[in-house]
N, C-alpha and C positions, 0 to 999 in steps of 0.2 A: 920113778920119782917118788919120794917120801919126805910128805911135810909134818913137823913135831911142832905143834906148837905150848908156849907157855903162859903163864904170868895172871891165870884166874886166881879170884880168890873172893875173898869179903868185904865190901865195903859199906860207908857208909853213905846214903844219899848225900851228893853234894861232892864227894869224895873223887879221887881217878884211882885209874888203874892203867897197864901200860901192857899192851898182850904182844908174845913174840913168836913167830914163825920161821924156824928155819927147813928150808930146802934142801933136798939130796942131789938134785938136778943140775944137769949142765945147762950151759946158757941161761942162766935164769935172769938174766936182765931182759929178754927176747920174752919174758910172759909176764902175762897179766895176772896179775892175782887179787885176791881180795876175801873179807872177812863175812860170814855170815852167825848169824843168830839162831837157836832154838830153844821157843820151850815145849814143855810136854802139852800134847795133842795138836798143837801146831805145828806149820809148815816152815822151813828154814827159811828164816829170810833174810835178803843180804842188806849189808849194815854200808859197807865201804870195797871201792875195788879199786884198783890203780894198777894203770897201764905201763908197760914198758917207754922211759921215755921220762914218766912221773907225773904227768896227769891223771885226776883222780876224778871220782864221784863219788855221793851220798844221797843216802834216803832226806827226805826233808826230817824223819823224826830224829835223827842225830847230828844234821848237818851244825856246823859250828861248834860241835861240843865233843865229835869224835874226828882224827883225824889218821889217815892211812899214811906209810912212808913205808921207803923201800931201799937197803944197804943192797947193792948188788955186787959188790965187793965178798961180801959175806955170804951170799942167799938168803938174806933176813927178809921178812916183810914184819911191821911194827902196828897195831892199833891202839891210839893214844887215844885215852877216854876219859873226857873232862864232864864236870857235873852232870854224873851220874844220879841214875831217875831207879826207883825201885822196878820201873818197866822194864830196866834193862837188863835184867837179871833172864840168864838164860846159859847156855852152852855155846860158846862161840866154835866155831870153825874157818881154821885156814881152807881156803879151795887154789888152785891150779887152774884157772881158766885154760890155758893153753892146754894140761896135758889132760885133764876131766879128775881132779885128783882130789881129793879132799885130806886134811888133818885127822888127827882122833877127836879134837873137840876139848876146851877147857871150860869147867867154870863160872861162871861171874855173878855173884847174890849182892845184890847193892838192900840194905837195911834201910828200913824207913825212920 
């Protein structure tokens, strides 16, 4: 399995951005996936995951303002990020729960 995902870039506080993941994997409606964060000298940490099925969770620090979804049609998984905080500026990553897999990582400077 290999995930590519897209859609970092610059924003500006207040602003969205809309990140995309697509899957090489079979059955990928059968896994769980989900979005994680990194900045430098910190630990990745995860942002959004959403299960097969389409129940999701979040951290309380983006709850309501980011939102996970998932085209299983396509092998997409989608993170939609609604006003953006200069905190969340980091390198996001797709992960594979089900297969241990992770993305290359994109992105995301939100400007104060």
């Amino acid at each position: 399995v290999q995930l590519q995902a897209s859609g970092g870039g610059l924003v500006q506080a207040g602003g969205s951005l809309i990140l995309s993941c697509a899957s090489s994997g079979s059955n990928f409606s059968l896994n769980t996936m989900g979005w994680f964060r990194q900045i430098p000298g910190a630990q990745r940490e995860l942002v959004a995951f959403i299960h097969s099925g389409g129940s999701a969770s979040y951290p309380h620090s983006v709850k309501g303002r980011f939102t996970i979804s998932r085209n299983d049609a396509e092998n997409l998984v989608f993170l939609q990020m609604n006003s953006l905080k200069p905190e969340d500026t980091g390198v996001y990553y797709c992960h594979d729960f089900t297969h241990t897999v992770w993305g290359q990582g994109t992105l995301v400077t939100v400007s104060s």
